[in-house]
C-alpha positions as CSV (number, residue, x, y, z in Angstrom):
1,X,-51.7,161.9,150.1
2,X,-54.4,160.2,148.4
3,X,-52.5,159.6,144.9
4,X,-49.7,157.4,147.1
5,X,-52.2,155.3,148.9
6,X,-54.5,152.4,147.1
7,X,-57.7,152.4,149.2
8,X,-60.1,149.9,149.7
9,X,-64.1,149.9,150.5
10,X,-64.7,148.1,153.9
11,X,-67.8,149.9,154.7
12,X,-69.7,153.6,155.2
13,X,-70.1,155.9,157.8
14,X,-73.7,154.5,159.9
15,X,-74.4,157.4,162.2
16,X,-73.0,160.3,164.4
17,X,-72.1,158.6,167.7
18,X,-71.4,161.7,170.1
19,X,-71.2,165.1,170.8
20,X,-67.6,165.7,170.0
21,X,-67.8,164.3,166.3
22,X,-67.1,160.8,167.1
23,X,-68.2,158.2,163.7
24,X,-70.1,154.7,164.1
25,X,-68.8,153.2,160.8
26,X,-70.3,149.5,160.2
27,X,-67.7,147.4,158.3
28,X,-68.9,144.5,155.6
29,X,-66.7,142.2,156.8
30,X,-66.7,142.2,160.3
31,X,-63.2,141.5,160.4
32,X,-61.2,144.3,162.0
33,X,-57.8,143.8,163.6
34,X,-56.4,145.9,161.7
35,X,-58.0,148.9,163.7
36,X,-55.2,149.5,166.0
37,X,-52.9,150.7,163.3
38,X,-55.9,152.8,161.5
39,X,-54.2,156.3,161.3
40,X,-55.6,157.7,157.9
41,X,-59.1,157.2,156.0
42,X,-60.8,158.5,153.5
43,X,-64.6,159.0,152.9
44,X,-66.1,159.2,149.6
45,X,-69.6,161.3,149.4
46,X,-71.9,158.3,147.6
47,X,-73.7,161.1,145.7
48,X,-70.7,163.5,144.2
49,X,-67.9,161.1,145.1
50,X,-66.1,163.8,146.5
51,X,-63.2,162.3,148.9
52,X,-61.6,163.9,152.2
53,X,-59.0,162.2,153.8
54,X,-59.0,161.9,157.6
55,X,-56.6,161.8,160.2
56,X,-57.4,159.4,162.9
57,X,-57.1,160.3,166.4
58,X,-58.2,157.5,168.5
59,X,-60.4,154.1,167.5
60,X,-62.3,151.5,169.3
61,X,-64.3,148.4,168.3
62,X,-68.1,148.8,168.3
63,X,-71.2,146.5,167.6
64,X,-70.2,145.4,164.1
65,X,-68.2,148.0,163.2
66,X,-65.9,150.0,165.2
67,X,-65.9,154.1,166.3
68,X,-63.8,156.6,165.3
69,X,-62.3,160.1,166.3
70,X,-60.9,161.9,163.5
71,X,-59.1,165.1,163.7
72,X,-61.2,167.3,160.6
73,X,-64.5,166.4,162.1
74,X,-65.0,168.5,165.5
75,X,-68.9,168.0,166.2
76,X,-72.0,165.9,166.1
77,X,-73.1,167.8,163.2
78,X,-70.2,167.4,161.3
79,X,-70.2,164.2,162.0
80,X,-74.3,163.4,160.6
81,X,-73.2,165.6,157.4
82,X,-71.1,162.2,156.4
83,X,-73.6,159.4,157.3
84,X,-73.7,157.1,154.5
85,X,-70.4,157.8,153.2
86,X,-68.0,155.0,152.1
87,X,-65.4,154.5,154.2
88,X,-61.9,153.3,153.1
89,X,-58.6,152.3,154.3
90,X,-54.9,152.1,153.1
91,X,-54.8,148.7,151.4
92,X,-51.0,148.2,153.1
93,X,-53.6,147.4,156.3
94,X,-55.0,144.8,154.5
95,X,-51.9,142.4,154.0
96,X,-51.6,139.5,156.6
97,X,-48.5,138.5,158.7
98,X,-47.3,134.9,158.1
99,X,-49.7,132.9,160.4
100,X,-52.4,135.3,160.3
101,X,-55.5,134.5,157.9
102,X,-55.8,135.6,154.9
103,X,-57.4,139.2,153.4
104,X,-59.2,138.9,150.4
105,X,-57.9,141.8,149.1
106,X,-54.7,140.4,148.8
107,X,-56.1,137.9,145.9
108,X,-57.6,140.7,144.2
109,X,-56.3,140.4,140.5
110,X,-55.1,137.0,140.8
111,X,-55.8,134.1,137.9
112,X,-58.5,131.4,139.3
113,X,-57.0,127.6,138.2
114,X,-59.0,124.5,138.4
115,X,-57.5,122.0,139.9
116,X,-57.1,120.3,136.5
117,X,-54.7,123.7,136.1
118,X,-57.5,125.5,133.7
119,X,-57.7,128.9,133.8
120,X,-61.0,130.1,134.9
121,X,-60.6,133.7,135.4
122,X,-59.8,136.9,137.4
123,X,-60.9,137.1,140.9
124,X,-62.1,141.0,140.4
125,X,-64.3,141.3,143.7
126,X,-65.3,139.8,146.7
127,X,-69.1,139.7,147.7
128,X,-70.2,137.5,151.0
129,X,-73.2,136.2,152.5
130,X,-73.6,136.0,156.3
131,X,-72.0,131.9,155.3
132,X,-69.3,132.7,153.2
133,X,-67.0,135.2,150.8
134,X,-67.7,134.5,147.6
135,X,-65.1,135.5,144.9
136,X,-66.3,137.4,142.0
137,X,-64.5,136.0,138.8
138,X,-64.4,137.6,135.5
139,X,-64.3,134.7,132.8
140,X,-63.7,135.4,129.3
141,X,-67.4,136.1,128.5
142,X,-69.2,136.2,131.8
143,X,-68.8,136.7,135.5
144,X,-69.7,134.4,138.6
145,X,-68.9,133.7,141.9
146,X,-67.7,130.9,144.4
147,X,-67.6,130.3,147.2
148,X,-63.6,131.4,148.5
149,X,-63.6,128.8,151.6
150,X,-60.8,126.2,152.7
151,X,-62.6,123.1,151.4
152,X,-62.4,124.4,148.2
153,X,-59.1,126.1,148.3
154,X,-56.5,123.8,147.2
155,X,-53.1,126.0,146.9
156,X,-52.7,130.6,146.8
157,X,-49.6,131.3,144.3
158,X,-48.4,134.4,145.4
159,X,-45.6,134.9,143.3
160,X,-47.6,133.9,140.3
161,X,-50.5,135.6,141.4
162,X,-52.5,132.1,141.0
163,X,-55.5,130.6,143.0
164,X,-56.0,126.6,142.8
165,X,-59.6,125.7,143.3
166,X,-61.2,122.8,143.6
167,X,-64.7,123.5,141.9
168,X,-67.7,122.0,142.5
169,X,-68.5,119.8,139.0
170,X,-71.3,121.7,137.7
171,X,-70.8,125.3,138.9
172,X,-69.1,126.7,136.3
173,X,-71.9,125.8,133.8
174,X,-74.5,127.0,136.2
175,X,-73.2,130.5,135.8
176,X,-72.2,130.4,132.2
177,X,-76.3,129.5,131.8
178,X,-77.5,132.3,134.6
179,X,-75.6,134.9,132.6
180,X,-77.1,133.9,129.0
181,X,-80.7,134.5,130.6
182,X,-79.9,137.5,132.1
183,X,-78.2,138.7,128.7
184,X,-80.9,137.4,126.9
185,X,-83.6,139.6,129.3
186,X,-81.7,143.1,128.5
């Protein structure tokens, strides 16, 4: 089951949350709505990265995460023998209905353009503050990150897996400059 499925990270296992093996699992993103139509998961042991897929048997939202039943895990101490384990979905969750806003994932792999039609990069990651996402970009010969918000957003490609950007004069430089002095440190 697990070599058909792409997963995706959206958070880890926080604590045990009853007696019957229920899971608190505390999501990065805060963004959940896909919970209803959670049916498998997988958790990935941060020390071994040993994975077991579960089946979901019932969900609710919770705090900033959301709480889970899954069929393998029968008990509370089941359940604490998996706290701080990563916690991923089916990616297919993570696609958004016309009208809907957008996942990030689904710009995962897509070319960054300037608005001047420059190729920048590949958006390889997503990283966030509690402001804003921030898209991780892989240039030719260093990394950095912007922030992936409307203002800057001109235009999203998906048939040409392209991203149209209008970046900030100056940012590019800024990061090209902050990865030479890190380099330069090592």
């Amino acid at each position: 089951m697990s070599d058909k499925i792409s997963w995706y990270g959206i958070g880890h296992v926080k604590d045990a949350h009853s007696l019957t093996g229920e899971l608190f699992v505390v999501v990065y993103s805060k963004e959940i709505s896909w919970l209803p139509n959670l049916k498998t998961a997988k958790l990935v042991n941060p020390k071994t990265e040993l994975e077991t897929i579960l089946e979901i048997e019932r969900s609710r939202s919770h705090k900033n995460g959301f709480i889970i039943k899954a069929k393998e895990i029968n008990d509370r101490t089941q359940a604490e023998a998996v706290k701080k384990y990563k916690f991923e979905i089916s990616r297919d969750l993570l696609i958004s209905e016309e009208g809907e806003g957008l996942y990030l994932t689904e710009v995962l792999g897509f070319k960054l353009y300037s608005q001047e039609n420059e190729e920048l990069g590949e958006i390889v990651d997503f990283s966030g503050s509690s402001y804003q996402d921030l898209a991780v970009v892989q240039a030719k010969d260093f990394q950095f990150e912007i922030p992936f918000v409307d203002d800057f957003i001109q235009e999203i490609i998906y048939e040409d897996k392209k991203v149209i950007m209008n970046i900030p004069e100056g940012l590019i430089d800024l990061a090209k400059e902050n990865t030479k002095q890190v380099n330069q440190k090592k």
